[in-house]
C-alpha positions as a printed NumPy array, in Angstrom:
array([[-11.876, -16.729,  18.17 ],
       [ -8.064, -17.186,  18.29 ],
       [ -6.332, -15.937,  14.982],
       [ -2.826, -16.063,  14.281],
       [ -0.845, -13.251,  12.316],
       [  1.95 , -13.999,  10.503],
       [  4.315, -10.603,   9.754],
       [  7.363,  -9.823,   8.815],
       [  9.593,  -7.83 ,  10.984],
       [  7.302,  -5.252,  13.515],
       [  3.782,  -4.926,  12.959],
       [  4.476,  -1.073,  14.113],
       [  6.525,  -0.597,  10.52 ],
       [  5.876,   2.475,   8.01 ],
       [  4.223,   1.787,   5.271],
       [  0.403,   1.181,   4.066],
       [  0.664,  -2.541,   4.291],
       [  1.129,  -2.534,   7.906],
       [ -1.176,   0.328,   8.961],
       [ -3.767,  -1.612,   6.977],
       [ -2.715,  -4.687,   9.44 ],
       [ -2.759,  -2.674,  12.86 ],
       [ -5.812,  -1.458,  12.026],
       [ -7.06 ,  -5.065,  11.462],
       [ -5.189,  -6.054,  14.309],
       [ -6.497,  -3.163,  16.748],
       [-10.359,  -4.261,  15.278],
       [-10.25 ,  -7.626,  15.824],
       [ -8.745,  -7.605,  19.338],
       [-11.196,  -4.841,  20.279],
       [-14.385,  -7.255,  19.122],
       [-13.99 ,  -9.675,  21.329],
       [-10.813, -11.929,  18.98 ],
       [ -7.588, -12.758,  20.326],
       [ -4.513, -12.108,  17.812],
       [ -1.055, -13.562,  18.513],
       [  1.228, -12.217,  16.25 ],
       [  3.941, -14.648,  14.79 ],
       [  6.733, -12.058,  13.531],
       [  9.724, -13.368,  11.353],
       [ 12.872, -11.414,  10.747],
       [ 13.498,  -9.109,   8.086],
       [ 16.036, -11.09 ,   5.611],
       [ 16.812, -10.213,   1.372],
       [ 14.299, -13.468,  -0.541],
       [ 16.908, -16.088,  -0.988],
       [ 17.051, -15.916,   3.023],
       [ 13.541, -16.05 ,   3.204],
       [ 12.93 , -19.343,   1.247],
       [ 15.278, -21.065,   3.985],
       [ 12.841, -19.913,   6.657],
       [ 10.532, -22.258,   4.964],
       [ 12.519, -25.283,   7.227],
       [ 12.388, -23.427,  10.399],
       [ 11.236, -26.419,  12.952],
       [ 11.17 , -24.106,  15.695],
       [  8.285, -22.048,  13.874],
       [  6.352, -24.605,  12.718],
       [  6.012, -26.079,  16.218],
       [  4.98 , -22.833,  17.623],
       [  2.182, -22.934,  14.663],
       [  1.16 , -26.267,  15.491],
       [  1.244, -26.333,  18.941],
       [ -0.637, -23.3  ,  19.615],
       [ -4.547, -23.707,  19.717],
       [ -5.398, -21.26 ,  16.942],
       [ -8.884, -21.102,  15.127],
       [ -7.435, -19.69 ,  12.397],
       [ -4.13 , -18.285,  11.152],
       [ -3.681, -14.964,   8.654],
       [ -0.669, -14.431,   6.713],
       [  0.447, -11.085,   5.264],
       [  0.935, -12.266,   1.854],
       [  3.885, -10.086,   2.088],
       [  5.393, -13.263,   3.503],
       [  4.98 , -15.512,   0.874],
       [  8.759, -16.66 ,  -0.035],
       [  8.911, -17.972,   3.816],
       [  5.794, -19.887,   3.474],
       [  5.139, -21.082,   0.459],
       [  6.903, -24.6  ,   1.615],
       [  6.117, -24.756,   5.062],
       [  1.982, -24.444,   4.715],
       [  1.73 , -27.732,   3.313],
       [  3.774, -28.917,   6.434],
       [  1.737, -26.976,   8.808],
       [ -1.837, -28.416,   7.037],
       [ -0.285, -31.486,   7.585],
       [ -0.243, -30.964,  11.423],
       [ -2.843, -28.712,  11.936],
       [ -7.213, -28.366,  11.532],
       [ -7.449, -24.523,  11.161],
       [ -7.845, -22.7  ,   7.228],
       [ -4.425, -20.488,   6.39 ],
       [ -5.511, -17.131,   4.961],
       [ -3.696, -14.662,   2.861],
       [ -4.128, -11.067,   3.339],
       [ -3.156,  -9.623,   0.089],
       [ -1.289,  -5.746,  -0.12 ],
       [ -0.09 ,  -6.198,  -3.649],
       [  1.888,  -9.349,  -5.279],
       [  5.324,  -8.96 ,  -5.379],
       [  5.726, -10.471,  -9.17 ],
       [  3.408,  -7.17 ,  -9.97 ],
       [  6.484,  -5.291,  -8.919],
       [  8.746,  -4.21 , -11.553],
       [ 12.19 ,  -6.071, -10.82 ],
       [ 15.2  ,  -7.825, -12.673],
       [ 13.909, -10.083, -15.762],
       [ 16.156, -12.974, -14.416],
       [ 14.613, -13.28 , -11.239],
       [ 10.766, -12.069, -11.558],
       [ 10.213, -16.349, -13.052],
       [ 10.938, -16.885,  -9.74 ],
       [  9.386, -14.711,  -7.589],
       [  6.213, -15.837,  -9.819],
       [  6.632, -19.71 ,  -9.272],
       [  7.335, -19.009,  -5.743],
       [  4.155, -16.841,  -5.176],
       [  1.83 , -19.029,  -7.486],
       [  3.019, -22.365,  -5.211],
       [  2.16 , -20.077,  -1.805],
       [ -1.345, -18.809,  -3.254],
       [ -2.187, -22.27 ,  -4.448],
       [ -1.562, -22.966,  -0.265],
       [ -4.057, -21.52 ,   1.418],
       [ -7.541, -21.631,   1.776],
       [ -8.916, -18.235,   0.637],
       [ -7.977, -14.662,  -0.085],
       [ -8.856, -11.216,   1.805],
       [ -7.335,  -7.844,  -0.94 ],
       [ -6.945,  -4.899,  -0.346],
       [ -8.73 ,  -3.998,  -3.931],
       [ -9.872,  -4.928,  -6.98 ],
       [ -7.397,  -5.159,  -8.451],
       [ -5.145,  -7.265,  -6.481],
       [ -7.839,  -9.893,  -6.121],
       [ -7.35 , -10.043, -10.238],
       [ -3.852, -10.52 , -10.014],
       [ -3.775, -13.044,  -7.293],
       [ -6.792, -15.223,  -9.517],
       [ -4.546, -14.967, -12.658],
       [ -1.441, -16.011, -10.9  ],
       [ -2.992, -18.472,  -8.483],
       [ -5.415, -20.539, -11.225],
       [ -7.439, -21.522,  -8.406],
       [-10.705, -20.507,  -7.273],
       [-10.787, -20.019,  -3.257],
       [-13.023, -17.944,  -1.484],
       [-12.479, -14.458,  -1.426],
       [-13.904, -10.843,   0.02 ],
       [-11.892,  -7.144,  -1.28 ],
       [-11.69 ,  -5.162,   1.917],
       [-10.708,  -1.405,   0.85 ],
       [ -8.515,   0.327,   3.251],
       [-10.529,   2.457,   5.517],
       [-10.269,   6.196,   6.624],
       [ -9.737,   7.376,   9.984],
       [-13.193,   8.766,  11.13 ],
       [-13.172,  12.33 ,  12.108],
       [-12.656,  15.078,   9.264],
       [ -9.486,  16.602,   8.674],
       [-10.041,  20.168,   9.862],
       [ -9.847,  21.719,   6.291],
       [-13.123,  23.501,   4.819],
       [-13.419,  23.844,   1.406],
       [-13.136,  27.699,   0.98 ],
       [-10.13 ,  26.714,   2.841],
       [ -8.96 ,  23.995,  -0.292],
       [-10.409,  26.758,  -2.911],
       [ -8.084,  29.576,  -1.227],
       [ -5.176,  27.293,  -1.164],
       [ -5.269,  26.182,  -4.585],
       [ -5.917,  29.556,  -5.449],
       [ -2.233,  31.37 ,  -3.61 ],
       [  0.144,  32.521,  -6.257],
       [  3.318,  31.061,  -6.438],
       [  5.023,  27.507,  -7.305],
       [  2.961,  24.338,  -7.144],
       [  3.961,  22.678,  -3.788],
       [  4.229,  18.973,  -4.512],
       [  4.302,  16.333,  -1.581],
       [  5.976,  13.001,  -1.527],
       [  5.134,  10.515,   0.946],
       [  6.376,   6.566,   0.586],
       [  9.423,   4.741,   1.156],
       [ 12.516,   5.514,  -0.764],
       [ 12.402,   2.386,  -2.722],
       [ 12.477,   1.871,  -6.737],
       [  8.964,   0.772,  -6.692],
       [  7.445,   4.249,  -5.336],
       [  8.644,   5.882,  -8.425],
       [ 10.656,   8.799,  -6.918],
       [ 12.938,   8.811, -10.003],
       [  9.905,   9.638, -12.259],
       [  8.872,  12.705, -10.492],
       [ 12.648,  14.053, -10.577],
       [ 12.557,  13.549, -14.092],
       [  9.232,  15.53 , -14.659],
       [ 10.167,  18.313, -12.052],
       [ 12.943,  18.81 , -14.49 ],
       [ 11.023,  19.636, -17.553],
       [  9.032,  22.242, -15.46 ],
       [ 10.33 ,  26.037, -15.031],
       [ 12.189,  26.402, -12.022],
       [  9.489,  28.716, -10.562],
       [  6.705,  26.479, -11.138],
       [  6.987,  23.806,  -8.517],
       [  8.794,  22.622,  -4.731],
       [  9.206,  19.616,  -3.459],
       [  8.788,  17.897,  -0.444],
       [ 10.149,  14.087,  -0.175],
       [  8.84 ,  12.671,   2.871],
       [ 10.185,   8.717,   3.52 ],
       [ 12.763,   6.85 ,   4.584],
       [ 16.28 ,   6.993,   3.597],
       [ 17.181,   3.601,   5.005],
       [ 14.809,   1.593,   3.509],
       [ 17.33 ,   1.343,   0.278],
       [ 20.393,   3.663,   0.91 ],
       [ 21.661,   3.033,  -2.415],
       [ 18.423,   4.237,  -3.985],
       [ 18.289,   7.066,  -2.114],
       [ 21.585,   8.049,  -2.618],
       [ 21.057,   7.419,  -6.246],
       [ 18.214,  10.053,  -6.003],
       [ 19.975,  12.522,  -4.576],
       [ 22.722,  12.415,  -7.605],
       [ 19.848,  12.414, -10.066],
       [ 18.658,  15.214,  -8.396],
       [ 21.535,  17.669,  -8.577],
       [ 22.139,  16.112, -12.463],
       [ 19.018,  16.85 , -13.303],
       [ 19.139,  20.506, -11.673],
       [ 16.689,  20.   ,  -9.512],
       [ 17.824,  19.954,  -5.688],
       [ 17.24 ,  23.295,  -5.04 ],
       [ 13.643,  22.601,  -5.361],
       [ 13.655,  19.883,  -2.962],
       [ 12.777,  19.044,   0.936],
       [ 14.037,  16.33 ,   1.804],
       [ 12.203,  15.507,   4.971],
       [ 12.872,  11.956,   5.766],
       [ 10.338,   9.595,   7.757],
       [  8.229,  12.576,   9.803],
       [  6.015,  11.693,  12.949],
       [  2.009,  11.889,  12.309],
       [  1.256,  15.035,  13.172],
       [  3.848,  16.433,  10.601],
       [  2.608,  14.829,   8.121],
       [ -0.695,  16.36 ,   8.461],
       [  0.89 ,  19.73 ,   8.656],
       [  2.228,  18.773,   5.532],
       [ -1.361,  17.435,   3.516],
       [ -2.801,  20.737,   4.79 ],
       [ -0.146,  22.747,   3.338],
       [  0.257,  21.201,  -0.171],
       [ -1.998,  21.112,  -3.242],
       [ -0.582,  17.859,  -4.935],
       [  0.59 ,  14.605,  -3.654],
       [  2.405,  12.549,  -6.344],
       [  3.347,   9.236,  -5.851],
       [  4.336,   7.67 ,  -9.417],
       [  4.585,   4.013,  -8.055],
       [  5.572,   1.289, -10.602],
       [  2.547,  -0.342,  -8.822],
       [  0.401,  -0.163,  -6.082],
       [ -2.804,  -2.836,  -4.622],
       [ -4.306,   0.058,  -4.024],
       [ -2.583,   3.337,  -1.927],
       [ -3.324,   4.169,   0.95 ],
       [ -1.63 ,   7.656,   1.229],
       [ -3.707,   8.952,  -1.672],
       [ -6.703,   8.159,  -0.029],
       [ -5.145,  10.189,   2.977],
       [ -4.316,  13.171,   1.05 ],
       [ -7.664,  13.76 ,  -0.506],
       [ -8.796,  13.888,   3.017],
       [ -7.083,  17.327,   3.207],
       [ -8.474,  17.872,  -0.353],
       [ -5.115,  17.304,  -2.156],
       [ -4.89 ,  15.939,  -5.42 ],
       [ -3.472,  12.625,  -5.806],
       [ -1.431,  11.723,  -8.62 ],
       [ -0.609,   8.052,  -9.277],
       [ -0.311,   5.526, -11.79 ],
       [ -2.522,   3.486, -13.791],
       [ -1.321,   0.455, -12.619],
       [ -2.77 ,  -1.481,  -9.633],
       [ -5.596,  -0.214,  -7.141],
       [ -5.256,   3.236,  -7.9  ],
       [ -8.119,   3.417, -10.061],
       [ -9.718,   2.375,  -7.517],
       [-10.061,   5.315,  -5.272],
       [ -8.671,   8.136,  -8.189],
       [-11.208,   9.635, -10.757],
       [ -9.347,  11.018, -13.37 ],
       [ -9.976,  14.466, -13.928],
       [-12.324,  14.518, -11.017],
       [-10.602,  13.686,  -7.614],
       [ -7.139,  13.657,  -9.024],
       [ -4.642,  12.093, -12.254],
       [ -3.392,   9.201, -13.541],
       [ -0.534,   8.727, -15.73 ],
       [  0.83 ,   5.571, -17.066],
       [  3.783,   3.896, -15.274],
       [  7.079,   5.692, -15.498],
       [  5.99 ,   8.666, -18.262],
       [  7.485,  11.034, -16.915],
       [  6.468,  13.85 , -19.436],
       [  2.674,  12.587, -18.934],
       [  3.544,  13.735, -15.68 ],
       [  4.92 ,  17.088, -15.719],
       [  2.044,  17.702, -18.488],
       [ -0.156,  17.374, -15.856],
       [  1.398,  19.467, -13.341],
       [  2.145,  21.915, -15.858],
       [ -1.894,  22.015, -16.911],
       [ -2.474,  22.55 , -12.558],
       [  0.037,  25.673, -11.904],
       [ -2.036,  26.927, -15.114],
       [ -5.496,  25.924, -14.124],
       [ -6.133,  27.118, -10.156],
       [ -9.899,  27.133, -10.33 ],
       [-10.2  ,  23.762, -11.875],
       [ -7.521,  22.782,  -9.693],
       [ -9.452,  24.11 ,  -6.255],
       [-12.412,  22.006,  -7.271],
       [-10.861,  19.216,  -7.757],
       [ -9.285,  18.895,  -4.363],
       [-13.011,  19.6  ,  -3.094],
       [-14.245,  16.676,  -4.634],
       [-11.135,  14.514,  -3.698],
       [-11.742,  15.703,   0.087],
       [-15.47 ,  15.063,  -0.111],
       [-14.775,  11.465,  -1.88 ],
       [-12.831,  10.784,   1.383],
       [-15.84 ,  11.612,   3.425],
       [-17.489,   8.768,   1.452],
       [-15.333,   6.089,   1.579],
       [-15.521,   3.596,   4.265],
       [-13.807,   3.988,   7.517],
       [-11.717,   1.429,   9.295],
       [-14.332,   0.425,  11.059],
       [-16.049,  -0.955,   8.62 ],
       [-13.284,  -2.373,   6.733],
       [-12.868,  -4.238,  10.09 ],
       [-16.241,  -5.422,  10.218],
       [-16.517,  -6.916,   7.272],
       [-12.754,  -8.443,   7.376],
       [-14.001,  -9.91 ,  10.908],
       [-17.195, -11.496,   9.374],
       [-15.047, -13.141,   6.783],
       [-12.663, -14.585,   8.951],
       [-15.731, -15.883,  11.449],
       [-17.483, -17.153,   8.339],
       [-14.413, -19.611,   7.096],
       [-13.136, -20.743,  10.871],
       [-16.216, -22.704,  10.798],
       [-15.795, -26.697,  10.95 ],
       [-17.069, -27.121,   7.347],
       [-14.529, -24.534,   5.834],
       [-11.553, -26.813,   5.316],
       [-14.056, -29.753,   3.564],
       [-15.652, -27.639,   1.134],
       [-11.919, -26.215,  -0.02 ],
       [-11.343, -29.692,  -0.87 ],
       [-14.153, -30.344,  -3.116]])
């Protein structure tokens, strides 16, 4: 089968949305499907709702003999015009594969009407759904008001254990000293960087470090705005700021620290907690989004609600106090990794879907 990928910018960027895609990408193409990927250039979103009446691209779309074409819902403000165009022209079902909405995201009250009308109109344009949780799948049915078919495909785990034992997790958990707290997403608003600043500055100094791992250039004024807040608040002596960091540095990194906290405003689901637990570190997000999903509270790791920061630094506080609780929870976070599905079968049953709704009778029983 012949399936088209539409992306924004490389499909090699940093961040879970597009590991989620390579690895869907990399699947697909390695059981027997070819992929052509159909990139369009990074731009801010009133830029992207002009690419909507690029000829050039819709040609390409139409011309090309696909069996199917995915979009990376991440796209939505380029497409949400241009798909009732390109079903004009074309046979083949138009897909969404669905990270997180982007009117989930915490933004400017004058402009998230917008970004809502603009991602209902692209959801209501295409023939069925593939999530990345739960959750998202709710969000997309309560902003799309439609009912299309629809499969939740967690994000898988790389097979092949992390090579941490648990006496290993139970000894680190138990070393004296500060808590040593990893951050790992980009440097954007949404992550929640400013949260955990604020909570590392209700803690004693010689209760927690930091280590900030993520790109700077995603949003130079937000980062720069982090590293005031930081010496305001007192904390930058505390702080790593590592930057983006190759693979194998970050897993130096999981194995070394006991807590990952990512406080994101929202999240479809997260990979990079998922990720941490493999190396039995305990994942602290938010109760927003997909996070649920994959953190127990109390059990495999903490949620707090969205931006609270004093929920947070109650909870690391209640950690650097409680080792042994503290070592077996990062036991059961590593072995709830070992149960979750691998990529492989996240690919599997992505590829089934897609082979199920290419078929000739797809596009007639949308219409009914």
């Amino acid at each position: 089968m012949h399936i088209g990928l539409i992306i924004y910018g490389s499909l090699e960027t940093r961040s879970g949305g597009y590991l989620y895609d390579r690895q869907l990408v990399a699947y697909l193409r390695d059981h027997g499907d070819e992929v052509t990927l159909y990139p369009l250039p990074w731009r801010n979103y009133p830029r992207h709702l002009l690419q909507n009446f690029q000829r050039r691209f819709l040609h390409a779309l139409s011309q090309d003999n696909l069996d199917l074409i995915l979009q990376d819902e991440l796209n939505h403000p380029s497409l949400f015009l241009l798909n009732a165009r390109l079903k004009a022209r074309v046979s083949y079902p138009i897909l969404a594969l669905v990270h997180h909405l982007r009117s989930d995201e915490a933004q400017a009250a004058a402009f998230r009407p917008v970004v809502r009308a603009v991602e209902r109109r692209y959801l209501r344009s295409v023939d069925g759904f593939i999530c990345n949780s739960r959750a998202t799948l709710a969000s997309v049915r309560a902003l799309a008001g439609v009912q299309r078919p629809a499969i939740v495909a967690h994000p898988g785990r790389t097979p092949g254990a992390p090579p941490i034992t648990d006496a290993a997790i139970r000894a680190r958990a138990r070393e004296s000293g500060p808590l040593r707290l990893l951050f790992v997403g980009n440097l954007i608003p949404r992550k929640g960087l400013h949260t955990l600043l604020q909570a590392l500055a209700q803690m004693p100094e010689h209760m927690a470090r930091l280590t900030i791992v993520g790109d700077p250039e995603m949003d130079p004024r937000y980062s720069q705005r982090m590293q005031r807040m930081a010496r305001r608040l007192g904390v930058h002596t505390r702080l790593t700021w590592a930057g983006p960091v190759p693979d194998p540095t970050l897993r130096r990194l999981y194995a070394h620290h006991h807590v990952l906290v990512v406080p994101s405003q929202h999240e479809g689901f997260g990979i990079v907690y998922l990720e941490a637990m493999g190396y039995g570190v305990i994942p602290i997000g938010t109760e927003a989004g997909g996070a649920g999903e994959i953190i127990r509270p109390g059990e495999t790791g903490l949620l707090i609600p969205v931006g609270d920061a004093q929920a947070l630094a109650a909870r690391l506080l209640w950690l650097h106090h409680h080792r042994a609780e503290m070592a077996e929870m990062g036991v059961a976070a590593r072995r709830a990794w070992l149960a979750h599905p691998t990529w492989q079968e996240t690919g599997e049953r992505v590829q089934a879907f897609l082979h199920l709704n290419a078929r000739a009778d797809f596009r007639p029983m949308l219409c009914k």
